[in-house]
N, C-alpha and C positions, 0 to 999 in steps of 0.2 A: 504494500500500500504506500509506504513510505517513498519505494524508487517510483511507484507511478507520478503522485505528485509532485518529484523533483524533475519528473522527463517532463509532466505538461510545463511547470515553473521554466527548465531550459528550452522547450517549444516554445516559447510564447515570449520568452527576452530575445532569443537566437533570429526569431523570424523564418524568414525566407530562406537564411543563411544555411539551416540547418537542409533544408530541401536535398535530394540527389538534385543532380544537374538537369537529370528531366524531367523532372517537377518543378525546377524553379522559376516564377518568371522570365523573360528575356531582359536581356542588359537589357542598359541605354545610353546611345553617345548622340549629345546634340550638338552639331557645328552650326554656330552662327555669325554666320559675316558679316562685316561692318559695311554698310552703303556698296554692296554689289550690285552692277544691278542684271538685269533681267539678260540683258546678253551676253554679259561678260564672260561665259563658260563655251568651252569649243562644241559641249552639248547643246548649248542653246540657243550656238550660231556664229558665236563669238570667230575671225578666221587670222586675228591677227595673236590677241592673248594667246595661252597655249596652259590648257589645265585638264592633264594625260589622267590623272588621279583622281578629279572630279567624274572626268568622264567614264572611267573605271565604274565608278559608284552607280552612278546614271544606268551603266548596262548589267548591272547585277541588282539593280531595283527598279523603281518607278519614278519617270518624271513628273512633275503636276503642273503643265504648260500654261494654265490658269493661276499658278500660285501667288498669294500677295501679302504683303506686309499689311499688320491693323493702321500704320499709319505712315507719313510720309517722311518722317523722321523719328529718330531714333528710341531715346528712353520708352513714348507711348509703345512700340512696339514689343520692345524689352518686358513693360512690364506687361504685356498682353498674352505675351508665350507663358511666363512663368507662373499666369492665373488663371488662363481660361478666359478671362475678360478682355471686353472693349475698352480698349483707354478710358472713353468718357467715362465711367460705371468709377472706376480706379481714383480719375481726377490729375492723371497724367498726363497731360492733352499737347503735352510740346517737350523736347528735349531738356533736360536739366539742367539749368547752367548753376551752378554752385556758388555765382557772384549775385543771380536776381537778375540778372542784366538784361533778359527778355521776359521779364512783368511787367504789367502797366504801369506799377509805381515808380519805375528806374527807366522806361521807355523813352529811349531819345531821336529815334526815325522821323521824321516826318509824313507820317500815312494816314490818313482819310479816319483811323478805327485806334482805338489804341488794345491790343490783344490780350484776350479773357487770362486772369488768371488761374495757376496752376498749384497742384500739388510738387513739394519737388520731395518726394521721396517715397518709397513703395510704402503703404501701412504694415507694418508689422502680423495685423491681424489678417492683412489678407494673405490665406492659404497658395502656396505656390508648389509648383512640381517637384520639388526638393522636400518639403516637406512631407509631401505626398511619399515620397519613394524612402522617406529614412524610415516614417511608420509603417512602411513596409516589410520592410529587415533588408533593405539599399543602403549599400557605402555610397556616400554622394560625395562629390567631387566638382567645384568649378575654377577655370583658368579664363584669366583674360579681363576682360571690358563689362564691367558691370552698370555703373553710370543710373544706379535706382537709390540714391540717397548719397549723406554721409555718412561718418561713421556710427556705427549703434543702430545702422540698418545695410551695412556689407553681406554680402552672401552668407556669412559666418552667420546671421542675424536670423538666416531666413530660409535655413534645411540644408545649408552645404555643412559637414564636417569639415571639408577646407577649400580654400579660398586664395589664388595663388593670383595677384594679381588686381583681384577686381575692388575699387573704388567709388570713390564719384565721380572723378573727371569720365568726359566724353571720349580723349585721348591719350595718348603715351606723349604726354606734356612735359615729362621731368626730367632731368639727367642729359643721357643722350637721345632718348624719346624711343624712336623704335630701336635703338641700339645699347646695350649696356656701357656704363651704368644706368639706368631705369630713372632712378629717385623716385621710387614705387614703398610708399610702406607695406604692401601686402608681398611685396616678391623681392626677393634678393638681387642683388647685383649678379650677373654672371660675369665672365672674363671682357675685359677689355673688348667692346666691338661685338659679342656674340648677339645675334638677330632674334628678335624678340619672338618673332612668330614661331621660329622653330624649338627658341625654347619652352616657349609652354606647350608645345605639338610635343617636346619630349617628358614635360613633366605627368600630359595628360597619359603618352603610353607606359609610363611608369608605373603611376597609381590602376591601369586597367590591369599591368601583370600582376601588382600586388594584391588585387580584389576578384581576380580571375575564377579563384572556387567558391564567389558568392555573388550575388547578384549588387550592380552596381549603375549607378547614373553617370554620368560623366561628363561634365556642360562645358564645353570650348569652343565663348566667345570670343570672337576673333576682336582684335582693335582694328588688324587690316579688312577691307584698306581705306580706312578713313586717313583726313590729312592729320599730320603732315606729311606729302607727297617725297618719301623716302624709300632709296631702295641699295640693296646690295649692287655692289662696285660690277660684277659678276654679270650680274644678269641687266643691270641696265646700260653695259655694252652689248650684250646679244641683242636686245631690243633694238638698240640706236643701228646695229647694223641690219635688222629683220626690216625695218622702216626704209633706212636706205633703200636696199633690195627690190624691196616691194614699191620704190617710187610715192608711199602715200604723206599724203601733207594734213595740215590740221584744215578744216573745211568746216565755217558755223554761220547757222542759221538765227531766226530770231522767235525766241519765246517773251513777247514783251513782257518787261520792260528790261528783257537779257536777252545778251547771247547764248544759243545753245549747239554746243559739241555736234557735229553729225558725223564724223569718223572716228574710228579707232586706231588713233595712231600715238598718241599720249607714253612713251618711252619707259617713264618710271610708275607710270600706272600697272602698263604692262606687266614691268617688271616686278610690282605689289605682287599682284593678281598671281603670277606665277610662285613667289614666293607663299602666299596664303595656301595651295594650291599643293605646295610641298611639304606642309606641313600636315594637310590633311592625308596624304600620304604615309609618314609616319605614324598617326593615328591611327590609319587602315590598316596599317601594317603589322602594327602590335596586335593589332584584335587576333590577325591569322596566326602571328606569331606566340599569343597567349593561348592559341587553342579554341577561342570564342566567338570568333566570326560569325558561325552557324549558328550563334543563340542570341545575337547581340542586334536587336533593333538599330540604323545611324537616321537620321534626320540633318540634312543639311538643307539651311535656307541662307537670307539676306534680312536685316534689320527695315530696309527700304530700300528703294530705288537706288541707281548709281549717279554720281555728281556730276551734270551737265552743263550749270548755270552760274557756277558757283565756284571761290574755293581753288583756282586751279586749271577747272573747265575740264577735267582728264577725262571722262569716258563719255561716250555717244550709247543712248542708251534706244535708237531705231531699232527698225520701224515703230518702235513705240512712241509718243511722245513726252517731252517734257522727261526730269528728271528726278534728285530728292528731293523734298521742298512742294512740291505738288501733287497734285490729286490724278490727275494725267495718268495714263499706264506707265509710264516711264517711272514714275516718284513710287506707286505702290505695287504693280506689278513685278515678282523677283526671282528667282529658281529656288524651286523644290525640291528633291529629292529625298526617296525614302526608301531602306534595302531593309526588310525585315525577312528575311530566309524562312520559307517557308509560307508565307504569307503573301508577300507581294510578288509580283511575275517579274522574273529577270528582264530587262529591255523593255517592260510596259511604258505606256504614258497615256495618261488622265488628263482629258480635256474639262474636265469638272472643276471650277473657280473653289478653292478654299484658302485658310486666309490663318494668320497668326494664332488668330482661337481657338483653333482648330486642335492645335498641339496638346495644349494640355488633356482634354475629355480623351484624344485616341491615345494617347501614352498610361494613361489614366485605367483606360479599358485594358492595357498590354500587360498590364502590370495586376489585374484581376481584382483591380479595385474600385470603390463605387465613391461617389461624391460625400464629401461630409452634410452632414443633418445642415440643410439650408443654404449650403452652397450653390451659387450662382454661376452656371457656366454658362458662355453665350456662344461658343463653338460648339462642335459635332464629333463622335467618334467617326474617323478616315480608314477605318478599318475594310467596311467593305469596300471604299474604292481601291483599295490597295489590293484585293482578293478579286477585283473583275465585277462586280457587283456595281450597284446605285445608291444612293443617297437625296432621299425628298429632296427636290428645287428649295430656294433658298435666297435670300437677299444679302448681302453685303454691304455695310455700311464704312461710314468716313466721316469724320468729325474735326476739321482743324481750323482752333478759331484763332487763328497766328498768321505774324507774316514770318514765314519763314527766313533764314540767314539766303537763300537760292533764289530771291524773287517772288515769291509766292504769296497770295494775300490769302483770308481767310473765308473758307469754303469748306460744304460738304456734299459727300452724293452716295451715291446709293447704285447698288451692280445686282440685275438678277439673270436671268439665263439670257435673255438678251438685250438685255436694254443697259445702259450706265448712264446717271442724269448727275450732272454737278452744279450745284446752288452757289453763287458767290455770295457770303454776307455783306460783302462792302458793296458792291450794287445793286443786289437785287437780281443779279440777270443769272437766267437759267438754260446751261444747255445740254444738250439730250444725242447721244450716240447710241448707233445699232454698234455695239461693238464686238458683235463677233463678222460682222460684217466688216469693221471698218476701227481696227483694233490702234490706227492711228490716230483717232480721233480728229479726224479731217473734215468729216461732212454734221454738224450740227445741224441736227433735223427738229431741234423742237418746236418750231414755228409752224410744222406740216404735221405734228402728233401733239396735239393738244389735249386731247385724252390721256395719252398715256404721261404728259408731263404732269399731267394733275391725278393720279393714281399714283405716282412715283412720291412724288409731294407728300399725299399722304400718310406713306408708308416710312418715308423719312423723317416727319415730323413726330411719328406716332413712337417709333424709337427713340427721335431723339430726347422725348420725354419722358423713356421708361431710364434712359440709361445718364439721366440729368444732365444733360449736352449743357456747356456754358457755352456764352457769346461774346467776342468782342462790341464797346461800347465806342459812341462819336467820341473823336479827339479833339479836346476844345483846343488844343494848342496846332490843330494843323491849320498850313500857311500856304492856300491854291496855288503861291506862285512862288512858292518854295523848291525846295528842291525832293525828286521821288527817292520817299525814303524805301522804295520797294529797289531801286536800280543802282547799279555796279558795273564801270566799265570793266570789261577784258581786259589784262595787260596784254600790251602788243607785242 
C-alpha cells in the first residue's frame, strides 16, 4: 500500500517525464523570426536569399501559404503566440518601447491622430504556452528576443525554466549587438566576435540533448533579422559577389508616404537571412542527432512582415504589398511551416489562412491538454489541417491603432475566405480586396461591393468590441502645414 502511494506521489511530480517515449507527448521546438517576411525563404520564392535548411523543413512538413502574423509589428504578435490571444484582448496593440517613446503622452510626430495607448508588458496572469507545457511535466527552454516586458516579467517570469537571452529590448542593442560581447544581462558574453545567432542555435541544441529522454518545449526566438543590418564578414562577401553576378540593382517603388523595396538584392540582409537560416540548421540537426526528430513537433514562423519602408529599406516583400508597419499582405502575411512526423504530410501545403493564434490551442491539443477553467482562446486547433482534413471558415482580424516606425497610420481589417476589407481610423476610408484573387492588393473594389463592405463592417466592429479594440484620438497639436510625421526619406 505504502509503495502504491509513493509511485502515484512520483507519477504525478514526475509528469510526463516518467512516460516510455511512446507514451509521451511530442517535443516542441518553436523558431520565431524577427521581421521575415513572406518571401524571404527559397520555399517561398525567395531566388536571391538562399535558406537550404529552411527549405529542408518545408519538405519534410507543411507549408501554410496563407500564414500570418496577429499583427504588423512585433511584441503584439509575441505576445499573441504565447497566449492564444489577439493582441487587443492582451492590451499589447504596438511594439514595446521600454523608453514610452510611442505613447500619446511622449508623442512627438506630427500626425493627424495621436496613437491609442498601450500595455507595455505581458500580464503575469495571463496563461502562456510555457506554462502550459511545465504543468505538463515539459522542461521549457527559451533563447533569444523576448521584448514582452521588463524585468519581473522575463521569460523566467512566465513558464520558461531558462531564459538565455530574452529581455525587453526589441534588439541586440548592447555591447557589440549581434556580435559578442552582447551586454545582455540574460546571456553571457561569448569569445570575442562569436555571432549571436549561432550561439543561441547552439545553446538551444544543447538543452534538447540534455532533455532528450523527456519531453521538452524549446522556444528560439530569433533577434535576426531585425536591425541593426549586421552581418558576418563571410557571407556578406558571397552576397556582394551573388548580386554582382546576377547584374541586380536596388529598384523602389512608392507606398505613400515611402519608398518601398521591390527587389531583392539588399547584400547584408541576404547575408542575415542566411545566417538565421544556419542556425536553424543546427537546431534541426540536434533533434536527429539527439534521437528525437520522429517525436518532436518544429513550428517555424515570422513575428510580421519583412522591412520595406523602413529602417534600411532591405527586403522586397512582392508580389505582396507593403511591408512591416502595415496591414497590407506584405506587413502581416509570413511563412509557416510545421513538420510534426506522423501527422503532417511531408511536402504538403495548406492554402487555408491561419494566423498567430492559432499556435497556442494546436500545440495545446499536441500536448493532450485542454484549456484552463475560463480560458480564452481566440485561435483554432491546426491539427487537422496538418492531417489533410478542414477546419470551419473563419474570419481574421487586425487591430493597429499606431503609426507605425515604416509609415503606417492607424487601421484595421478583417480577412475571410475571400474577401480582406481595411478601415483606416485616421480617415474614414474603407477598402475592400478579393484577395485570393488579387493577393497584391491592386484592384480596390469596395465602391462596386457595397454589401459586402457593410457585412464586413459589421463583423469587424462586433469583434472589435468583444476583444476591447482601443482607438487612436484627434491630435490637438497637429500643424496641416507641418511636416508628415508618417514620412522618411531613403538614404540615397
Amino acid at each position: 500500500m505504502r509503495w502504491r502511494f509513493l509511485s502515484a506521489v512520483l507519477s504525478l511530480w514526475f509528469g510526463a517525464a516518467s512516460l516510455s517515449a511512446a507514451e509521451r507527448p511530442p517535443n516542441i521546438v518553436i523558431l520565431l523570426c524577427d521581421d521575415l517576411g513572406w518571401a524571404d525563404l527559397g520555399c517561398f520564392g525567395s531566388t536571391f536569399y538562399e535558406t537550404p535548411h529552411l527549405d529542408r523543413l518545408a519538405s519534410q512538413g507543411m507549408m501554410f501559404t496563407r500564414g500570418y502574423a496577429a499583427c504588423p509589428v512585433c511584441s503584439p504578435t509575441r505576445a499573441s503566440l504565447m497566449t492564444g490571444q489577439y493582441p487587443q484582448r492582451l492590451g499589447i496593440t504596438d511594439y514595446i518601447a521600454p523608453n514610452g517613446a510611442n505613447q500619446p503622452a511622449q508623442w512627438k510626430k506630427n500626425t493627424k491622430h495621436l496613437p491609442a495607448a498601450y500595455k507595455d508588458r505581458l500580464a503575469l496572469e495571463a496563461r502562456t504556452i510555457a506554462e502550459a507545457a511545465r504543468d505538463a511535466g515539459y522542461a521549457t527552454f527559451f533563447a533569444g528576443k523576448w521584448h514582452l516586458g521588463p524585468e519581473g516579467f522575463y521569460p523566467e517570469d512566465q513558464g520558461f525554466q531558462t531564459n538565455l537571452g530574452g529581455i525587453e529590448q526589441g534588439g541586440p542593442y548592447g555591447g557589440g549587438k549581434y556580435f559578442s560581447p552582447y551586454g545582455n544581462p540574460r546571456l553571457a558574453d561569448g569569445p570575442p566576435g562569436e555571432h549571436l545567432p549561432i550561439r543561441l542555435a547552439r545553446e538551444t541544441a544543447r538543452f534538447i540533448d540534455q532533455h532528450k529522454h523527456e519531453p521538452f518545449l524549446a522556444y528560439y526566438a530569433f533577434y535576426d533579422v531585425h536591425t541593426p543590418l549586421m552581418a558576418r564578414e563571410d557571407l556578406r562577401q558571397k552576397y556582394e559577389e551573388k548580386r554582382r553576378r546576377r547584374m541586380l540593382s536596388d529598384q523602389f517603388g512608392r507606398e505613400e508616404p515611402r519608398d518601398v523595396r521591390l527587389t531583392q538584392a539588399h547584400v547584408v540582409y541576404a547575408a542575415m537571412v542566411e545566417a538565421m537560416d544556419e542556425a536553424v540548421g543546427i537546431v534541426l540537426d540536434q533533434l536527429n542527432a539527439s534521437g528525437v526528430e520522429g517525436e518532436t513537433i518544429v513550428l517555424f514562423t515570422s513575428d510580421n512582415g519583412g522591412l520595406s519602408t523602413s529602417e534600411g529599406w532591405p527586403t522586397s516583400n512582392l508580389p505582396l504589398r507593403g511591408g512591416k508597419g502595415w496591414v497590407y499582405e506584405g506587413g502581416i502575411r509570413v511563412p509557416w511551416i510545421v513538420r510534426w512526423p506522423g501527422v503532417a504530410k511531408a511536402g504538403g501545403t495548406s492554402t487555408t489562412p491561419v494566423c498567430s493564434v492559432d499556435v497556442y490551442p494546436t500545440l495545446l491539443a499536441a500536448m493532450g491538454r485542454k484549456p484552463a477553467e475560463g480560458q480564452v482562446l481566440d485561435g483554432v486547433d491546426l491539427s487537422p489541417l496538418l492531417r489533410g482534413e478542414t477546419i470551419a471558415p473563419r474570419s481574421l482580424f487586425w487591430h493597429y491603432p499606431h503609426y507605425g516606425n515604416q509609415g503606417g497610420a492607424p487601421v484595421a481589417a478583417v480577412r475571410n475566405v475571400e474577401w480582406k476589407m481595411i478601415q483606416s481610423m485616421e480617415t474614414g476610408r474603407v477598402e475592400l480586396y478579393e484577395i485570393e484573387k488579387d493577393p497584391s492588393e491592386s484592384r480596390d473594389v469596395a465602391a462596386s461591393h457595397i454589401p459586402v463592405v457593410a457585412e464586413l463592417t459589421k463583423e469587424l466592429e462586433a469583434w472589435q468590441k468583444a476583444v476591447g479594440a482601443t482607438y487612436p484620438v484627434v491630435n490637438p497639436g497637429y500643424k496641416e502645414d507641418g511636416p508628415d510625421g508618417r514620412a522618411a526619406a531613403r538614404p540615397k
